[in-house]
C-alpha positions in Angstrom: -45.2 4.6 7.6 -44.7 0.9 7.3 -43.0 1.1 4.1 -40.6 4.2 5.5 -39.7 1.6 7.8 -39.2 -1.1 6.0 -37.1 1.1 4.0 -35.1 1.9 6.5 -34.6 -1.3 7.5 -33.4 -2.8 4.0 -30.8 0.6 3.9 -29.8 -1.0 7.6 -29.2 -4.2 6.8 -27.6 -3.4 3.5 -25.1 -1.3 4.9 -24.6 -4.1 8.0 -23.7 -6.1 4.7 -21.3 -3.8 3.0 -19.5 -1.9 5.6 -18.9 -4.4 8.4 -16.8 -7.5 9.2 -18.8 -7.9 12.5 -21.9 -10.3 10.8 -21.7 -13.5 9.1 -22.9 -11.8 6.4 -20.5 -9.0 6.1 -17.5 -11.4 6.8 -18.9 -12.8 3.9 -19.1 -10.2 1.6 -15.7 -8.7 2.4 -14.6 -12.4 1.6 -16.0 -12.9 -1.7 -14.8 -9.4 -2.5 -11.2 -9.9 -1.2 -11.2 -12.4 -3.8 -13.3 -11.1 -6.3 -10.3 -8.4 -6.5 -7.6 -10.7 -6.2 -8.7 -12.5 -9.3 -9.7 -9.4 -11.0 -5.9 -8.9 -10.6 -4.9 -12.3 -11.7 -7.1 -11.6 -15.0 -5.7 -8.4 -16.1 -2.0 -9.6 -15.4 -2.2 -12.3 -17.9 -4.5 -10.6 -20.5 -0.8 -8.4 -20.4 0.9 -11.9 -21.2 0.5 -12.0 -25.3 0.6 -15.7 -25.8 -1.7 -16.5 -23.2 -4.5 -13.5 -24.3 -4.1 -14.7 -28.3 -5.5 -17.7 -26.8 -7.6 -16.8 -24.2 -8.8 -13.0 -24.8 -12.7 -14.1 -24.7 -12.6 -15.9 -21.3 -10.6 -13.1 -20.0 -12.4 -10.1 -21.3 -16.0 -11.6 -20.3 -14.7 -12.5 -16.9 -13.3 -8.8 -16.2 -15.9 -7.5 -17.6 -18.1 -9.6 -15.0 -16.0 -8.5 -12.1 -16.1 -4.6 -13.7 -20.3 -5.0 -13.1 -20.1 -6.3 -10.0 -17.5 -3.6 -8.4 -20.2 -1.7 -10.2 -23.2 -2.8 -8.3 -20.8 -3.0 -5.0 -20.0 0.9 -5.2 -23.8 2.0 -6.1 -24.6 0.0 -3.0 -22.3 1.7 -1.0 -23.6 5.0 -2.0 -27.2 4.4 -1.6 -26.5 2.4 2.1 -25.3 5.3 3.6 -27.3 9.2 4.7 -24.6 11.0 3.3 -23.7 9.7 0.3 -21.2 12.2 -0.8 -19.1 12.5 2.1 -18.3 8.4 0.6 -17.8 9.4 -2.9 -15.2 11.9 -1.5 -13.3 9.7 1.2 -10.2 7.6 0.9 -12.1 4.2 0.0 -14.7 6.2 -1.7 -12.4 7.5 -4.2 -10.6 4.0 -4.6 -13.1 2.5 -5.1 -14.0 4.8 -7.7 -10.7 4.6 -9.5 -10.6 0.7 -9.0 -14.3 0.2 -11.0 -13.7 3.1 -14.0 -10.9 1.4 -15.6 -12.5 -1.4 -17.5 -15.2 1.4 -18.9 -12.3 4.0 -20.0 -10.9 1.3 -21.7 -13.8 1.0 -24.0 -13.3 4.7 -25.4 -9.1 5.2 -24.9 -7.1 2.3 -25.8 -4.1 0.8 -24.3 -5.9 1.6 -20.6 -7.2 -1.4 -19.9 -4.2 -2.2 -17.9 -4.9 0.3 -15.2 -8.1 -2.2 -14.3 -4.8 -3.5 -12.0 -5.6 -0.1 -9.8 -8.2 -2.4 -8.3 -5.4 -3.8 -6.6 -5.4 -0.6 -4.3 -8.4 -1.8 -2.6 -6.7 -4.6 -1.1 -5.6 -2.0 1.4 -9.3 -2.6 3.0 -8.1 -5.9 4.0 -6.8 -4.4 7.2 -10.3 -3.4 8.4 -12.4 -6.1 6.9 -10.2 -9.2 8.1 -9.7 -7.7 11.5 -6.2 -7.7 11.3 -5.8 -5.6 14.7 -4.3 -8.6 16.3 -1.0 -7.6 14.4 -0.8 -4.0 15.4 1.0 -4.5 18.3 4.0 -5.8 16.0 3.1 -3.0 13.5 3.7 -0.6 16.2 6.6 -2.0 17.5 8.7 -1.5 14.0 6.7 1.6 13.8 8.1 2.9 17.3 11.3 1.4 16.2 11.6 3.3 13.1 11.2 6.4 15.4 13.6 5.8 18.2 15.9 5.1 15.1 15.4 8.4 13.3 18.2 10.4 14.1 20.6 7.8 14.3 19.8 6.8 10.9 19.3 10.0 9.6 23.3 11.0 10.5 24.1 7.8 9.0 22.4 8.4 5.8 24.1 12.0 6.3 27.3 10.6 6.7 27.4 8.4 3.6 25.8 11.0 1.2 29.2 13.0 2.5 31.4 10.2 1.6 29.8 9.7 -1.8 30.4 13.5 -2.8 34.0 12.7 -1.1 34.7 9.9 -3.2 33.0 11.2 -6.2 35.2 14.1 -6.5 38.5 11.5 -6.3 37.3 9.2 -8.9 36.7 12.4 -11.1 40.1 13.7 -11.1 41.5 10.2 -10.7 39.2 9.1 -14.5 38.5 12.4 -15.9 36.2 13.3 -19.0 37.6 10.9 -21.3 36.5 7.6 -18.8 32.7 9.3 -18.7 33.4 10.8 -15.1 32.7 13.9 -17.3 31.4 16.5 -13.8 31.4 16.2 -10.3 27.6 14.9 -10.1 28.1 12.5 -12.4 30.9 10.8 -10.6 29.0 11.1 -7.3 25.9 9.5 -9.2 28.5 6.5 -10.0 29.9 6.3 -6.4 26.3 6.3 -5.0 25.3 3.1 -7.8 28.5 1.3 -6.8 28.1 1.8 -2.9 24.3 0.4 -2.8 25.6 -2.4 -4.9 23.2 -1.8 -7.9 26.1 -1.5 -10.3 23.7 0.2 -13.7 27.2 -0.5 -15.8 26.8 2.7 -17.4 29.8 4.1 -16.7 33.1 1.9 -15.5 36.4 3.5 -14.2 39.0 2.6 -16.8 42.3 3.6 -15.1 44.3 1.1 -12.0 44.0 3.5 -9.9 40.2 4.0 -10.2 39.4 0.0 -10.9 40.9 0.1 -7.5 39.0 2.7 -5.8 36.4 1.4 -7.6 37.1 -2.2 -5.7 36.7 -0.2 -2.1 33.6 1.4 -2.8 32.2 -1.8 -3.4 33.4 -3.4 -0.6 32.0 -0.9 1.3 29.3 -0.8 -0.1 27.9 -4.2 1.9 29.2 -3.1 5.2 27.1 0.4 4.7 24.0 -1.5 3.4 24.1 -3.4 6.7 24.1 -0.7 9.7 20.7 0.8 8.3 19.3 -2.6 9.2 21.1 -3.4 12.5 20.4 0.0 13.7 16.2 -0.8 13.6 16.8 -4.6 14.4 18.3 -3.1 17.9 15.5 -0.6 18.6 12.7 -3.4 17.4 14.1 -5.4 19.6 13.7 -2.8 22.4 10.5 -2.1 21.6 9.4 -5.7 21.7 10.6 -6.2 25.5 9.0 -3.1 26.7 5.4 -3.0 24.3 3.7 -0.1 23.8 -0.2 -1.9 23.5 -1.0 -4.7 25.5 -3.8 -7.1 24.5 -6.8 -5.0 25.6 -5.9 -2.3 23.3 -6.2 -4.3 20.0 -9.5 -6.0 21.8 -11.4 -3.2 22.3 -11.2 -2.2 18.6 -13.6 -3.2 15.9 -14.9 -2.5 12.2 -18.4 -1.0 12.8 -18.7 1.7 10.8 -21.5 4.6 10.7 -24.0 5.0 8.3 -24.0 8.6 8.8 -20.2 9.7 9.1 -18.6 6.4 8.0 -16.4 6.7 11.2 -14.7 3.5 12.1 -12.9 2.0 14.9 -15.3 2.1 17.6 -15.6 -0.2 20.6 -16.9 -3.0 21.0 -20.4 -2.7 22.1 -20.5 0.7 21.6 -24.2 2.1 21.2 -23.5 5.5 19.4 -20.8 6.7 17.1 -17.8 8.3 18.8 -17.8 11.3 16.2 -21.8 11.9 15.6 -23.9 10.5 18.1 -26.0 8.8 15.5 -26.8 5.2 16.6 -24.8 2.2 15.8 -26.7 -0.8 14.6 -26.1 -4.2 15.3 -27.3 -7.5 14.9 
């Protein structure tokens, strides 16, 4: 019985370790590992750079292969810390960090793979939930709401301008013709819509006066269309910040405990018993 419970216990604390950002010790851990992938990152970007690798490939291979095992021993952990350890293996994070700790091992039986190791760089997205960035979801929100109220005015916009690029399209192809490479309709409109967002591939130039000087308008208005898109959201952001949506309780009251049962987040603070299962929360 005593060693059930101390078993239990070690499975607690373990988990108090890996999934929260609540303890010294979990801030800890999420630390090391925010890092730990950051420089796993670092590594495999210049292992890519040839000069760099000819002279360095031992350092750099050892050292991912030392991040590889400990990403290793991180996900077994996770696994193990948790009663249901497949409803991990099968969740967002779960199958990241799956997908973030394989590639070093692939690499060793299909070559040229090694560089998806940089998939790692997908678990950064936990960074939200371990460094407690909550205190910025008001803002988020704000564009978010902003990006809403925007919607339809944007969306005629974007309507507007896809209309104008057939229009003008269409001109430049019977204005250039075949022998200028405005060989079809779609082609031309593929042209006008490179020249209007200012991207310019090159690929295919009008040759005639009359086009160089269509050519000259689409361009110009090309800036002036790349700017209402913006202003459009700047005005509703704005909006949004003088009338906010949250206040401060509502990023307070949120927190990163996380049950070892459903591996539901986001409960309150002090809260006893998860929100989704009832089983009991643990805290130190």
């Amino acid at each position: 019985m005593g060693s059930l419970k101390s078993n239990k216990n070690w499975k607690t604390q373990l988990h108090e370790i890996i999934y929260e950002a609540d303890t010294p010790a979990g801030k800890l851990f999420d630390i090391i590992l925010f890092f730990a992938i950051l420089a796993s990152i670092v590594l495999v970007m210049l292992e890519s750079v040839k000069s760099i690798d000819n002279k360095y490939h031992t350092f750099l291979d050892i050292s991912e292969w030392v991040i590889t095992i400990l990403f290793t021993i991180e996900y077994i952990a996770r696994i193990i810390s948790v009663k249901k350890p497949f409803k991990y293996i099968t969740s967002f994070y779960g199958v990241i960090d799956l997908l973030a700790t394989i590639p070093k091992y692939i690499s060793l039986i299909f070559a040229g793979t090694h560089a998806l190791v940089a998939l790692r760089a997908l678990r950064l997205l936990r960074v939200f939930r371990v460094l407690k960035l909550a205190r910025f979801l008001g803002a988020s929100n704000n564009l978010v709401n902003a990006l809403k109220a925007s919607k339809a005015k944007i969306s005629v916009f974007l309507f507007a301008v896809l209309i104008l690029a057939i229009v003008l399209g269409t001109i430049m192809y019977l204005v250039e013709g075949e022998e200028n490479g405005f060989s079809n309709i779609p082609k031309s409109v593929y042209w006008c819509i490179v020249t209007l967002t200012t991207v310019g591939f090159g690929d295919i130039a009008p040759q005639t006066p009359l086009g160089q000087f269509i050519a000259s308008l689409v361009m110009i208005l090309g800036y002036g269309i790349i700017a209402v898109p913006t202003g459009i959201v700047s005005a509703e952001y704005t909006n949004q910040s003088k009338t906010p949506t949250t206040t401060k309780d509502d990023t307070v009251h949120v927190n990163t405990q996380c049950c070892s049962n459903c591996l539901a987040d986001k409960h309150q603070d002090g809260a006893k018993h998860c929100y989704k299962c009832g089983s009991e929360l643990h805290y130190d």
